[in-house]
Structure formats: C-alpha cells, structure tokens
N, C-alpha and C positions, 0 to 999 in steps of 0.2 A: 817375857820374850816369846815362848811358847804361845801365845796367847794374840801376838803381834802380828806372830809367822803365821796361824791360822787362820786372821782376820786378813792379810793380807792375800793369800791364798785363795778365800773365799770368794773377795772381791774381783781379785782377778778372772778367775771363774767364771763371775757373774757376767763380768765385762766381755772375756771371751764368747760366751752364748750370746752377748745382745752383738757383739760384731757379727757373729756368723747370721744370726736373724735380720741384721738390717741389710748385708751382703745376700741372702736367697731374696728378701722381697724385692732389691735391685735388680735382678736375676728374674723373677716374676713379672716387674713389670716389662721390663724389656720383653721377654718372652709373649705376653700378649698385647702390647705395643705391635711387635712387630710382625702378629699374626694380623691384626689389624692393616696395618701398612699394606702387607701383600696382598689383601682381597680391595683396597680402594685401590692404591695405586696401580696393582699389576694384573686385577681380577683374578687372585689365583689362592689356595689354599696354603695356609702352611703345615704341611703334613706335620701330626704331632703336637701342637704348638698344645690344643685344650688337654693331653694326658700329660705333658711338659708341666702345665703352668699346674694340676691337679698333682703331681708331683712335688713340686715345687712346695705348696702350700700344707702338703705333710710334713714335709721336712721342717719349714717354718715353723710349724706348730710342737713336732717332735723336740726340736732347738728351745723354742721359747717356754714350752711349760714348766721345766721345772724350776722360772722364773716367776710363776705364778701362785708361789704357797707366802709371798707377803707383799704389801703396797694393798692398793685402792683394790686393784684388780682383782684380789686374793679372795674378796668376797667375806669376809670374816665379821661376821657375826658379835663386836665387842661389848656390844651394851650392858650385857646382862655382866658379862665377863667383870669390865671393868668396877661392879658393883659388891663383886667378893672382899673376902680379906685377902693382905697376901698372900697365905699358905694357899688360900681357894683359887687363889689368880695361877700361882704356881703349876698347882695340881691339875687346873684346865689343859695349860700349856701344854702338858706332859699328852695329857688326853687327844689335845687335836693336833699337835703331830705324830699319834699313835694315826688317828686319820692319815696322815700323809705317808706314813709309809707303811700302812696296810692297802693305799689305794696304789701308792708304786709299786709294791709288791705283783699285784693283780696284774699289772702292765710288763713288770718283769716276767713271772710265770708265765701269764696269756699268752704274752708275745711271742717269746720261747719254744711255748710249746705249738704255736701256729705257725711260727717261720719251720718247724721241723713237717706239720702236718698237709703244708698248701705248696702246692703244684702249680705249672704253668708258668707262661710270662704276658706282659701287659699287649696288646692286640698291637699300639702302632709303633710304642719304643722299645719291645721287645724288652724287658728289664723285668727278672724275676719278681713276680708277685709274692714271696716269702721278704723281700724285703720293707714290704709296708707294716706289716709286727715289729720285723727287727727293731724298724727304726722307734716304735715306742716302747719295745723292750731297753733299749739303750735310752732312750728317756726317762723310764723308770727308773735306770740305774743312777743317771745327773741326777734326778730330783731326791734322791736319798743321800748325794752327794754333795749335793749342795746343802740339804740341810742339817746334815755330820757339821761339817766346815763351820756353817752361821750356828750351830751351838756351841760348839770346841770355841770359836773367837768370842760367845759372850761368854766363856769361862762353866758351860751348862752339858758337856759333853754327857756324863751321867747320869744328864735328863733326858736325851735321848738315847740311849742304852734301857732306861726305866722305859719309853713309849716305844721299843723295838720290844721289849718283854710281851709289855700290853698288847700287842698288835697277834703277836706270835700265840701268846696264851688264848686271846679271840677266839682268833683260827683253829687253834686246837681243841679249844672246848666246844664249838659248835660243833667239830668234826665229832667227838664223844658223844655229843647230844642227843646230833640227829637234826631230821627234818623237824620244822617249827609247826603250828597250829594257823597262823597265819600266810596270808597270801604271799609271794614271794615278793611282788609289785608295794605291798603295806610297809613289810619288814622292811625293805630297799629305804623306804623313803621316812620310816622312824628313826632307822637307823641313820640315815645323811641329815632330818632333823635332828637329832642328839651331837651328830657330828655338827653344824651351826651354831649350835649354842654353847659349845664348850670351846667355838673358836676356828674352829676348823676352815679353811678354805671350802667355800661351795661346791667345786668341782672335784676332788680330793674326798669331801663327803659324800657326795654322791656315786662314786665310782666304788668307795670304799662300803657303801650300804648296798650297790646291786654283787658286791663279790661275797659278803655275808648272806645274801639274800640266796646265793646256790650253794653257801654251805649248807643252808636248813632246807634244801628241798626242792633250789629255783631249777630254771632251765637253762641256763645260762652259764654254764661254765668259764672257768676263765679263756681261754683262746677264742669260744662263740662272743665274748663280753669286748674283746679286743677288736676281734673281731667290727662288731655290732658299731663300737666306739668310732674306728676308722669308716667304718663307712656310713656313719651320721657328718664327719667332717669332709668326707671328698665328694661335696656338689660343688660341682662351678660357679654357682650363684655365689656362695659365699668367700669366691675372690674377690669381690666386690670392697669388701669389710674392708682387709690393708689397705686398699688403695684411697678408700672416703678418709680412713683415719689418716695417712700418710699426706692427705690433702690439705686433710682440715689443720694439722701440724704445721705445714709448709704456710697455710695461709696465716700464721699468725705469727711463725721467724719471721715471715718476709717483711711485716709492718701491712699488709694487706687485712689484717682482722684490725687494727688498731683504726685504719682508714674505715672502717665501718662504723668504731666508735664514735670518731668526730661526726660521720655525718649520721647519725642516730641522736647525738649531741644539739647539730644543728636543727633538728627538726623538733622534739620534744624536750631539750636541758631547761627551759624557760616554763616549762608549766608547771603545776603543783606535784613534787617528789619528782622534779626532775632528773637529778641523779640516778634515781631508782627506775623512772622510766626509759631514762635511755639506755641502762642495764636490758629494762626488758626489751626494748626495741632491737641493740644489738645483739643478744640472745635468737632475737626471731631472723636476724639478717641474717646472724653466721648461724644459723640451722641450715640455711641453705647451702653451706658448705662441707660441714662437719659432717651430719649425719652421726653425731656421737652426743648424749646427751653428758658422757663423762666427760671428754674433751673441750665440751662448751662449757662446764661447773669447774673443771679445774684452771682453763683460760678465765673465767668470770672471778674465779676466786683471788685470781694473781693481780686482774687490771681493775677491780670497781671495788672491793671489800677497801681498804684503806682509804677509797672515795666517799664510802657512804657512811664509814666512820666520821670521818672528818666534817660531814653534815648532820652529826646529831643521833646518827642509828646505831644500837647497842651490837657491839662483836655478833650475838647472833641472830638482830633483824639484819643485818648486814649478809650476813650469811644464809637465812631464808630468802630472802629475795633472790640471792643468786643460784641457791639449790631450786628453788620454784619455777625460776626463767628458764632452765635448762633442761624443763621436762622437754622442752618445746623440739627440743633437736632430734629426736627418736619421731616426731611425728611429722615435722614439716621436712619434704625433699632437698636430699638426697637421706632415705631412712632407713641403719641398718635392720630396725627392729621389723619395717616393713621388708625387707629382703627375707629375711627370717622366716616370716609369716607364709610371703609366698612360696618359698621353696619347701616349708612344711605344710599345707594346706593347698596347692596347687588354685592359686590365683594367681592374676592378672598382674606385674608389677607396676604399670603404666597405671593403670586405673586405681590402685594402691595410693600410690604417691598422690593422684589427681583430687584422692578424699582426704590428703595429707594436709592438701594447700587449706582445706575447708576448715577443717577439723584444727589445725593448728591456730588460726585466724582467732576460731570461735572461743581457745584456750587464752589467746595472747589477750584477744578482749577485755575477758572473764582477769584476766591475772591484772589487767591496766586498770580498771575497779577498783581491785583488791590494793592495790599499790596506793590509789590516791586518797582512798578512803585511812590508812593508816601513813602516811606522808608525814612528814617533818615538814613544821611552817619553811625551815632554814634553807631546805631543801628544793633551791631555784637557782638557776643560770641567767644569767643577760639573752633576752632573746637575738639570737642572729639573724642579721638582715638577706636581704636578697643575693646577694656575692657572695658572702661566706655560704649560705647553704647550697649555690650552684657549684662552690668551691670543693666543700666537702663530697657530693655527691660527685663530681666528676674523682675523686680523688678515688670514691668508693670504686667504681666503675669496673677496677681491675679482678675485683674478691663479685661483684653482680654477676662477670661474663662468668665464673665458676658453674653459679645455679642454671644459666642459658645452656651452657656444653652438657650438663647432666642429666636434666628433666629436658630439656627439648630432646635430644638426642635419642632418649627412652620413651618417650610420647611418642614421637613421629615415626618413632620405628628405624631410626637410621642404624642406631647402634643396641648390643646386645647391655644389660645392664652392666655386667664384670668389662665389657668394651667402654661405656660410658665413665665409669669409676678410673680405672686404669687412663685415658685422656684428660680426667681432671686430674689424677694423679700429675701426669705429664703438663700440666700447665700448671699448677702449683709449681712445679720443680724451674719451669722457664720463667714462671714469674719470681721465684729466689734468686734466682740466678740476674733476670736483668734488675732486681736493687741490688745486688753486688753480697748476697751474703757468704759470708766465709767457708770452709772446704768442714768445720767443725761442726759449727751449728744444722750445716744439710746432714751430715752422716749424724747426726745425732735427732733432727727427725725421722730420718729412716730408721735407725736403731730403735725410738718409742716409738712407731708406726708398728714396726713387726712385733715387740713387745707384746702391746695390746691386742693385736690380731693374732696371737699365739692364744696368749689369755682365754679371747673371746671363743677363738679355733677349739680348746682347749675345752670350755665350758659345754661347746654346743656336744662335742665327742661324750665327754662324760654324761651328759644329759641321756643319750640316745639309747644305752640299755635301760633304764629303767622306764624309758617310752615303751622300749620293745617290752618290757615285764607289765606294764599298766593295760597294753594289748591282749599279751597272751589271756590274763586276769580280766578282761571283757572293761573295763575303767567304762570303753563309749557305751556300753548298755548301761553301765550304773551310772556314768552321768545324764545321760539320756534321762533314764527314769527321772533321777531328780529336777534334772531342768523341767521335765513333765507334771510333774508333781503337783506343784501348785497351777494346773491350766493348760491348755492345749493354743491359748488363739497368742496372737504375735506379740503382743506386751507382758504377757505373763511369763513369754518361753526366754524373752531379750529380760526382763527384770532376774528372773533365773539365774540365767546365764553371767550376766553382770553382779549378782550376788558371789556368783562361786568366784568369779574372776575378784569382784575384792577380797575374799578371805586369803583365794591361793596368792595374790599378788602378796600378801603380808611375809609368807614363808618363800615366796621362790622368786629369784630372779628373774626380770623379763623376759630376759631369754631362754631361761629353763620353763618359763611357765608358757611362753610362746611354740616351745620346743612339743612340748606335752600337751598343751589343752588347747591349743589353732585346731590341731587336724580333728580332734573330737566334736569341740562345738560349733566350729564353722558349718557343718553339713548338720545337726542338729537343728538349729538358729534356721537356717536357711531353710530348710524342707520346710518352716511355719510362716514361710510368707516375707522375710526379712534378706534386702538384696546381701551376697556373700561379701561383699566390697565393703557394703554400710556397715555391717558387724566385724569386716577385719577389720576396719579404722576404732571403730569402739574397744574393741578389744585392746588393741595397744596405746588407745588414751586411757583404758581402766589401768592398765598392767603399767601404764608408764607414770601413771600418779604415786606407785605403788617408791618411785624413788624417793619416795617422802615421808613415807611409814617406817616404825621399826617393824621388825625387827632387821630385816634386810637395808631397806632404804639404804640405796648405795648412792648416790648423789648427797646426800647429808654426811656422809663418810668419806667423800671426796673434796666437800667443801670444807667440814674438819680436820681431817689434814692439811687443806692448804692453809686455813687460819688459825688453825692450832685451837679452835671452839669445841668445846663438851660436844658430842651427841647428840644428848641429851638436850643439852640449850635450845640447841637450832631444831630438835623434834618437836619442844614447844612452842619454839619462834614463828616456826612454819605453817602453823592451825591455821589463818585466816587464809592462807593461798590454795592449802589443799581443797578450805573450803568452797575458793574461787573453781579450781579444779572440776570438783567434784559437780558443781552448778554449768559447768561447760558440758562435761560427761552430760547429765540429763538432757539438757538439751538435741545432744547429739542422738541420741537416742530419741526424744520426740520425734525427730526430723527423719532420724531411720522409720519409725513405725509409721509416718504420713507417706512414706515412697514405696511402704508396705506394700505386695500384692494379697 
C-alpha cells in the first residue's frame, strides 16, 4: 500500500508540472501572438511583450526540467548500461542518479545564493531580477522530488539515499583534495562523460561535471554556474523551439500529418520499397513542419513500423529506415538545430534554412538509394491514377500552407523567426480545431509541446557553463591549431573540421555540440575561404548523422522505445543509411569548396 500511495503521488506530480507547462506555453504564445497583432494590425508596440514571453519561457523550463531525468528526452546513454549484469545494472542506477542530484544540488545552492546576491529589477516589467535563480533553485528542489517519489514507488528508496551519500561524499572529497592538475573545461566534460555512461541524463551530467569542475580549481562557482545556465537559455530565438514542436504535434492530432502520408503514398507506394519510400518521402514533407528530428521518429515509429513489418522488414530494418528518414527534419525548414546554430554563431537564419532546402534534398536523395537498393521484392503498392493523387495532394494542402507561413515569412522578412513559429503554432491550433479535435487531445499537445521544449530549454542551459569553461581554457586556439594542423588551404581546414565534428558528434548531442563547437569553427572554417552559411549547413548534416551513432544516437533510442527494438539491433540495421548519409555529407562539402573564395 505504502508503495501505491507513493506511486500514485509521484504521478500526480508529474502530471501537475506537465499541466502548469502546457498552461505557461498557452500563456507564451498568446503573449507573442498578440505582440504581433498590435504592430500589423494597430502599428504599435506592445510594451513588454519580448521580456513577458523571455519570462515566460524560464518559467517553462524551470516547470518542465525536472521532468527531464527519464523518457527519450532524458538523453541517457543505455547501451553499455544495459550490457551489465544485474548487480552492474543496479549499481549504475545508483550512480547516475547520484548525477542528478549532485546537478540539483548546484541549481539549489546556485540559485540560493544568487537570488540573495543580485539586485535590481528587469528594465520594462519591473519584476525583481533575484527571481530568475529562484525559480531554478525551486527546480532543483522538484527535480530531487520527483526523483524520491519515482524510487519510493519502485520500492528502491534506499537506492537513493545510497546516491545522496555518493553525491555528498564527491563534494566533500573534492573539497579535501583541492584544485585538480587538469583544466577545469577537461574535468567538466570527463566528468559529464562518466556521467553518460553510467546512465545519467546528458544535462544532469553536464551541469553536474561543470559544478565538480569549481570544486578542483574552476571559475565558475555555483551562483556564476546558474548564473551562466540562465542566461544560455533567455535568447528570444529560442522561443521559437515550443512553438515548431507544439506545431508539429498539432499537425499530426489533427489527421493533417497522416494526409501527408497518403499523398507521399500516392506518388512513390508503387515503386521498388514502396512502403519504405514513402516513409521517406513523408519524413521529408513533415520536416517542413516539425523541425524536430525527435518528433518526426517518434510520429514515424507509431504510423510506418507495423507497415513495413508487415512487408517483409525485420523489427529493426523497420526501424532503421525510420530512425534514418528523420535525420532529415533538423535540416530541412523550419530547423531547430539551425535556430541553435544561428543564435550561437551569429548567422543569418533565412539563409540557414535556404541551405537547409539543398542540403536536405541532397540527404533525401542519397537515403532513396540507400532504400531501394535494400527493398523488399514484396514491398509495392498499386500505383495510383491521376484522381487519387490530385485527391491526396489537395488533401495535403492543409499541413503544405504550414512550410509557406514559416520559411516564406522568415525569407521575405515579414516576420521575426520566434513570430513565424508562434503563427504556425497558431494555425496548427485552428487547423485542430476546424477537424473538430477534442478539449483532451489539444491540452495534451500543449502539455508534450512544453514538455520537450523544457527538456530541450533545459539541455541548451546546462550546456552553457562548460562552453563558458572551454572559453576561459582557450578550447578556439586549440581547436584552431588542430583544424590547422594538417593544412592551411580550404579542403584540409573543412576535412579538419568535419573530422572533429564526427568524433564529437559520437559523445555529444547536437545540440550540446552545436552549443559548444558552432561559435568555434564557424569563424575558423570561414577565415580559409569557405562561405559561414555552407559550413553551418555541413555542420548540422555531420552533427545530425550523429542520431544514428552510439553512443548517444538519440533518434535510435527514440525509435526503440516506440517498437520496443534492442539498440543495439537498429545500430546495426542502420549501417547502409548512415552510409547513404555520410556520401550526401561529401558531397555537400565538395560543393562548399567549389563556392570556396
């Protein structure tokens, strides 16, 4: 009974944080909706509206992280994990939630002792500037809260009791030690490696390696770390992020991603791996809406895996195929990972996207190849005649006009991107609304809309001290050197460059590694001749292959979850696509050094 009460507590909980999170991004969008509204409609500003909705998205993130130490989003590193015995499996567990609550910790003391130390109030809503720690000191506190509760209900409570020791004992013994022999920026990131492999949530690890990193010597204390954290997460660009995922959500309750289906169906189900082609076809249509390479593997996992089973494909070509389609949505428009880019490396996001449509083309190509050369004979449809595919396409037309409102919008300069996202937000919502979806199913896209944009909010925050520690530690003079190393002229400095990027992509997420090595080699790369544009697009097809590698490879972990497939299976399944992949990557790269100056 004891065990009941806990578990049911827990959930509630959980459910609590995701109402309040899907309630502030309500509150979000409306907010920059209707700053929008008054500068078309009325020509006039809406005083406040950008530190409102910059607010707004702290809080969201505050709410939602300490929903983020399990699921897809959690980042968690199982492979090796799962390869233990049990005692070993056990004994991780204990380990990397020692990570999560040595990194709440950091967020509870940080914040603590920065809401006591910072002064002032915010310029146009006047609202104490001590209250942006508070609110992830009080995050810190949920996310040790929640995870009391989720061990007490699996009956493991004095497993976490055992990782509050470990966590404590760290702390202490580093404080005895002293400063380390290594750089603070090294330790940081050994330390959040060790934290990956023993299980740990990525962000949780990494927050938990830059607050060990100022026990031995760093600069970085915890309040400057919270500090640092917060204000990696409050750019206005990345309001953008909720509102693509709350889109791309919207677009598949509504039956408006499924209307994509049929007509991807009607245009290639008839040729050799049908099935599997039109997998990839509607992968590359709802890229143009999603902008979530997760969101499109976890959609692809639910509506084509039991399709392409039933043609002949083993549980995990079934699931290659659909973790491989969905590299595609991080690079063809609307792309958070290009949001990312731009707002760490100060480019262009219009001309981002414009190398996204290329770049993505030259991927879908490369991966239609790769599909028909490994095809199932069995795997064909009746081709459809001239009515059914005017049929389907007009059917599509509703989930089309999404890509026209986003990328036209951001090209021609009408609208700001976080404007653009926020509008498609808003017609995703009117197009649920005119198929008549229910009062449940919309509050529960809103609910995983803020979810994941907490997650992701969450990720970018934790990222940003150990950027700031890779700084202090000169990281761009040492990468420098090395991309120099072997050559100075523009194919040796992009072959360079593209080497470090595959290694780092195997350990870091793309957006930790977009976070940290954009603003490094972008201007590197560039000073040798290579336009900034052509190497961000390269960069995020290298970093975005990387969903298909272990050890990270979070799109292979997204599609094992939804089909319940080993890891493992689908990391070998997936060989002949990455190596589609990787032959699109060169290319893209030739065509960079032909534009070379």
């Amino acid at each position: 009974m004891p065990h009941l009460t806990s578990s049911h507590t827990a959930r509630q909980l959980r459910r609590a944080l995701r109402v309040a999170c899907g309630a502030v991004l309500l509150l979000l969008l409306a907010c920059v909706l209707l700053a929008v509204a008054m500068r078309y409609l009325f020509g006039a500003a809406l005083f406040g509206s950008d530190e409102a909705a910059l607010w707004l998205f702290l809080l969201l993130i505050a709410l939602g992280a300490p929903l983020a130490s399990e699921g897809a989003l959690a980042l968690r590193f199982d492979l090796g994990v799962s390869m233990l015995p049990r005692r070993g499996q056990v004994m991780a567990g204990v380990v990397a939630d020692a990570f999560i609550l040595g990194s709440a910790l950091v967020l509870i003391l940080g914040g603590a002792q920065a809401t006591g130390a910072i002064g002032g109030i915010s310029p146009a809503l006047g609202l104490p500037e001590w209250l942006r720690p508070a609110l992830f000191a009080v995050s810190g506190a949920l996310a040790v809260l929640v995870l009391g509760l989720a061990r007490k209900a699996e009956g493991r409570f004095p497993a976490v009791l055992g990782s509050a020791a470990l966590a404590g004992g760290t702390v202490l013994a580093m404080n005895l030690v002293g400063p380390a022999e290594l750089s603070p920026s090294l330790l940081a990131a050994l330390v959040a490696l060790a934290g990956l492999f023993v299980g740990a949530p990525l962000p949780h690890a990494l927050l938990a390696g830059a607050g060990i990193a100022d026990l031995s010597g760093g600069t970085l204390p915890p309040p400057a770390l919270v500090a640092s954290a917060i204000a990696g997460m409050s750019k206005f660009l990345l309001l953008a992020v909720p509102f693509f995922l709350l889109a791309g959500g919207l677009l598949a309750t509504s039956g408006a991603a499924a209307a994509l289906v049929r007509c991807a169906a009607s245009l290639v189900g008839h040729v050799r791996g049908g099935i599997a082609q039109t997998t990839l076809l509607t992968g590359t249509l709802f890229s143009g809406a999603s902008g979530s390479s997760i969101a499109n593997a976890a959609f692809g996992a639910r509506t084509f895996a039991p399709q392409l089973v039933a043609r002949g494909y083993t549980p995990a070509e079934a699931g290659a195929i659909i973790a491989a389609t969905s590299t595609l949505d991080n690079v063809i428009p609307p792309s958070i990972a290009f949001l990312l880019l731009a707002g760490a490396a100060n480019l262009s996001v219009g001309r981002l996207l414009t190398g996204g449509f290329v770049a993505g083309a030259v991927m879908a190509i490369a991966l239609a190849f790769a599909i028909r050369w490994r095809a199932r004979a069995s795997d064909r449809q009746p081709r459809a005649d001239a009515a059914e595919r005017r049929a389907a396409l007009l059917g599509a037309l509703p989930a089309f006009g999404l890509g026209v409102v986003v990328v036209a919008g951001i090209r021609i300069g009408l609208v700001t991107t976080t404007e653009a996202a926020a509008l498609a937000a808003a017609y995703t919502v009117l197009l649920a609304l005119w198929t008549r979806i229910d009062g449940r199913s919309l509050a529960g896209a809103f609910m995983d809309a803020a979810a994941e944009s907490a997650a992701i909010g969450f990720l970018i925050g934790a990222s940003t001290p150990l950027a700031f520690l890779l700084a202090v530690d000169d990281a761009a003079g040492a990468l420098g050197a090395l991309v120099e190393g072997g050559g100075t002229g523009a194919w040796q400095v992009l072959l360079a460059a593209n080497l470090i990027l595959l290694v780092a992509g195997l350990f870091l997420d793309i957006g930790v590694a977009i976070l940290l090595l954009g603003p490094i080699l972008v201007p590197i790369v560039a000073a040798h001749g290579v336009d900034p544009i052509d190497f961000g697009v390269i960069l995020v097809v290298n970093l975005m292959i990387h969903g298909l590698t272990p050890p990270v490879g979070i799109l292979v972990y997204v599609v094992s979850a939804a089909t319940k497939v080993r890891p493992s299976a689908l990391f070998r399944a997936v060989l002949p696509y990455l190596g589609a992949l990787l032959g699109a990557l060169l290319l893209l790269c030739i065509g960079a050094l032909l534009r070379a100056r």
